[in-house]
N, C-alpha and C positions, 0 to 999 in steps of 0.2 A: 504494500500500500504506500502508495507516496505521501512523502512525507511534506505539506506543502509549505510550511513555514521556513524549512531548511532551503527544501527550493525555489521560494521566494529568495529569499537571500542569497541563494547563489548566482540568478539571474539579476540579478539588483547590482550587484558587486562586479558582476562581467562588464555590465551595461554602464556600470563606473569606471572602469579602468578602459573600456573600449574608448569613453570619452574625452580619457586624459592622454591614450596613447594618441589616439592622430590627432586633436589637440597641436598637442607636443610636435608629431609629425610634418604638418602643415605647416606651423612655422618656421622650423628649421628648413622644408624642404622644398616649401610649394611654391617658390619662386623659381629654383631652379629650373631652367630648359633641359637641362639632363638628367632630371629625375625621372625617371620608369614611370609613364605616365598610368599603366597599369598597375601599378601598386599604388598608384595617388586614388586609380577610381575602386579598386579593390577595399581597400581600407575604411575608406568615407561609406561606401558600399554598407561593409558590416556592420560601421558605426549607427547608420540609419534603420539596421533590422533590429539591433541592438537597444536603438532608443525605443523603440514600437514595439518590444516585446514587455521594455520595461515599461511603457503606458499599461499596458495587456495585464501582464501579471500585478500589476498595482489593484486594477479595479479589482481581480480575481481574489486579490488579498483582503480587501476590503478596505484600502485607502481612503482616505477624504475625496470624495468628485472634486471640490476644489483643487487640491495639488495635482489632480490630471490635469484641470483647465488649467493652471497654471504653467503645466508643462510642454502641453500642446504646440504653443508656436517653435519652441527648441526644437523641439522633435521634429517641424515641417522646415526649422532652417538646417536640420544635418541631411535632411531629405534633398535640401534644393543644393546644398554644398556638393550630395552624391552626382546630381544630375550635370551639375555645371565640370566633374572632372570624367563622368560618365563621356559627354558629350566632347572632352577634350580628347579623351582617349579614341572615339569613335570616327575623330578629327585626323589623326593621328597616322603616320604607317603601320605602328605597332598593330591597329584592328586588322590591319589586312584588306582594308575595305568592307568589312562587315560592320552593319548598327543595327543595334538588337536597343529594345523598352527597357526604358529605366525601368517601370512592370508591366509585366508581358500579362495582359489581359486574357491572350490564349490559355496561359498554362498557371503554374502553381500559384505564380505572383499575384493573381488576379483575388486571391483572398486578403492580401495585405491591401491592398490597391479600397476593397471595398473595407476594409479597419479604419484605415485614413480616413474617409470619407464618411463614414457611419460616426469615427468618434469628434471627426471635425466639428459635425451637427448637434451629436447629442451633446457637447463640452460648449457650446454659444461661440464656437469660431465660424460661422454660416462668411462671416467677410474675408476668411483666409481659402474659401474656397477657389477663387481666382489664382492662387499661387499653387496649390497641390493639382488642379485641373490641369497648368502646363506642365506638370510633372507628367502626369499619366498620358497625354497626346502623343509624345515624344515616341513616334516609330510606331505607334499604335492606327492601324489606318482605320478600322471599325470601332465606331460607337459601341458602347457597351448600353445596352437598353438600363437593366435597373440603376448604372451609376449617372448615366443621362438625367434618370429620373432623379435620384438625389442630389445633383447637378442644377443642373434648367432655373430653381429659380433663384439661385445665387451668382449664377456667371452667365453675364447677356451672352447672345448671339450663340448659345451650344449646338448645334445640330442633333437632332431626333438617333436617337439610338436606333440603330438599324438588324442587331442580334443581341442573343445570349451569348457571351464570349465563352462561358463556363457555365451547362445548362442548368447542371444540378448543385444544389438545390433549390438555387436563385430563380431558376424561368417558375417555378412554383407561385411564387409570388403575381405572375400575370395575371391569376385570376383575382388576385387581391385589388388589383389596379383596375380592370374590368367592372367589380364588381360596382352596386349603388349602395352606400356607405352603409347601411343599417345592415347588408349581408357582410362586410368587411370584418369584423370581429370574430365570426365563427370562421373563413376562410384562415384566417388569420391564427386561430385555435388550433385548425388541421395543418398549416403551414409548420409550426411549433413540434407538435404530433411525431411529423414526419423529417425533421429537420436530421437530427444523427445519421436516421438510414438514406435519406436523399445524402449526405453528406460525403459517403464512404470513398470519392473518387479526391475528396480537397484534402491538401497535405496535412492539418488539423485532427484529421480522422484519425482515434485509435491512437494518440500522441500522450496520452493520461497518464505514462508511466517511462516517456521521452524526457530526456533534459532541462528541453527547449517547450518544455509543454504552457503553455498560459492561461488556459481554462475553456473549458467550451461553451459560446456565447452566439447567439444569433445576432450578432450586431446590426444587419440589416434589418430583423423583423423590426427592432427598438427605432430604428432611423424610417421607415417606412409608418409604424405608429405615431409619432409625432406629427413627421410631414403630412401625413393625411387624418389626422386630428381623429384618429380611432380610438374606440373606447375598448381598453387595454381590460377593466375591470375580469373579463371572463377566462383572460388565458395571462395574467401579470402573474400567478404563482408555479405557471408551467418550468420547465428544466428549459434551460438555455436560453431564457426573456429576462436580458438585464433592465429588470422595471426599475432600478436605481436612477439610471441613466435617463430613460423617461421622463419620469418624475422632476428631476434636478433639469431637465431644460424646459419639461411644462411648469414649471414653478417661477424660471428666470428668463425663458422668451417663449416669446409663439411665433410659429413659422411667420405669423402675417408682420410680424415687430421683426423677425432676420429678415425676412424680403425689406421690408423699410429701408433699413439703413445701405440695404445695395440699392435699393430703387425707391425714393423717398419722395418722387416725383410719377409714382406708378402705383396701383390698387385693384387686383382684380376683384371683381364681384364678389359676392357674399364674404368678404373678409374686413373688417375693422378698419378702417381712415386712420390713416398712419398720422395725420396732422389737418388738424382743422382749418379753412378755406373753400376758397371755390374749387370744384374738379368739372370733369368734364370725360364725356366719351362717344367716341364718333359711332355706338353702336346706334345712337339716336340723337335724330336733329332737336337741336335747342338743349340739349342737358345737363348745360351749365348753371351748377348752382351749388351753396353752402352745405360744409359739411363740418361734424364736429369732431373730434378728433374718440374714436371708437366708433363713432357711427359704422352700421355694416352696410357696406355699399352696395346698392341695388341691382340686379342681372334685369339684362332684356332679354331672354331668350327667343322672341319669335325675331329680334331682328335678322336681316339678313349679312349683316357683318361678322358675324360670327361671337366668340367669346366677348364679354363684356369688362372690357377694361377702363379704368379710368386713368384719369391724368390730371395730375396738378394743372390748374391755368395759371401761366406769369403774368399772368395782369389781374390782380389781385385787389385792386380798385373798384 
């Protein structure tokens, strides 16, 4: 039986000393033009799996949510540090002319790729999504449908996901998305149900008694419950529903207050008035008029413009 407190601490202590060694490394050597550009992007490489294991095994520990949010942007700048020596090496003779994903959304990487993104949301970094998004582009030429979806309304101009990169257990989730919200909750129950056995193909699988193990967690169902303002109440005591996480960012934002602050001048329908004024939307003629800041703003569904979005007017006169 693992012993998890020991190997909390041993994964705590790697993820320390990994920090200090390239650290250490970079300064002495990351100026150099003849440094082995390979071991500049190898190193930074492991420093980044290493900070993310140590976010992982922290929650699994039962750490404060706070000192994850807190840790959050560190861990997305040793991510962009990988990518910037990633991309020098790919630059490089050394590749050979080959450029492989900082995370290959085809293959194993595609489970960290969606950590990132699930703990970006749940932790209230919704603004640092713009900076881990050019992480994962990088050599990646398909959309991933479910990270699009946690994507979209924090980084304008995404492009629509166009597959499952990695089907299982993820494409599961489609009918979650499909569904009209009042069936969302028990889709959502069965998604939970079957998460392990749909899981058996991702490198997490069967890792409960690995090293490198850091807890088994559906990070996406919790990032999918928030985003779609499901009520968790029926399956929040299931195995592998981090309801902590939940909770701590329905408590300190709502998707419609992260959409704000990227788009503060933008409201789609039935969501809360980011800030009180006039708006406006061209789903109907004349629709300009006050709004108070919660106000939930009105859909037109039979227009033929389609969704009903609003928009701050600048002439506020």
């Amino acid at each position: 039986m693992l012993d998890f407190e020991n190997h909390y601490q041993f994964i705590l202590q790697g993820a320390l000393e990994s920090y200090e060694v390239v650290a250490e490394g970079i300064a002495l050597n990351g100026h150099k033009p003849d440094f082995p550009k390979d071991a500049a992007m190898e190193a930074t490489c492991q420093r980044a799996w290493d900070a993310l294991n140590h976010l992982l095994v922290s929650y699994s520990a039962g750490n404060s949510i706070m000192e994850l949010q807190d840790f959050y942007p560190t861990l997305l700048d040793y991510w962009e540090v990988y990518a910037k020596y990633d991309r020098t090496f790919d630059d490089s003779p050394e590749a050979g002319g080959r450029r492989v994903p900082h995370l290959d959304l085809y293959d194993f990487d595609y489970s960290r790729a969606n950590q990132l993104v699930c703990m970006g949301l749940l932790l209230g970094h919704s603004d640092l999504m713009p900076r881990l998004a050019a992480i994962l582009d990088y050599e990646n030429d398909d959309p991933d449908i479910l990270i699009e979806i946690l994507l979209a309304p924090f980084v304008p101009g995404r492009p629509a996901g166009v597959t499952y990169t990695r089907t299982l257990p993820y494409k599961k989730l489609q009918k979650v998305f499909d569904a009209t919200p009042e069936k969302r909750p028990a889709l959502m129950a069965k998604y939970l149900d079957e998460w392990y056995t749909a899981s058996r193909r991702e490198p997490y699988h069967g890792q409960h008694e690995a090293p490198g193990f850091t807890g088994y967690w559906s990070w996406e169902a919790a990032a999918v419950t928030w985003l779609f303002d499901i009520d968790d109440s029926s399956y929040r005591d299931k195995s592998f529903y981090p309801a902590e996480l939940v909770d701590y960012a329905r408590q300190h934002y709502s998707r419609a207050e992260a959409v704000a602050r990227i788009h503060p001048n933008r409201c789609e329908a039935n969501q809360p008035c980011p800030r009180a004024g006039f708006w406006w939307t061209p789903a109907r003629f004349g629709s300009r008029r006050p709004f108070a800041a919660g106000d939930i703003m009105p859909a037109f569904p039979e227009s033929r413009y389609g969704a009903t979005i609003w928009y701050w007017d600048q002439h506020q006169d």
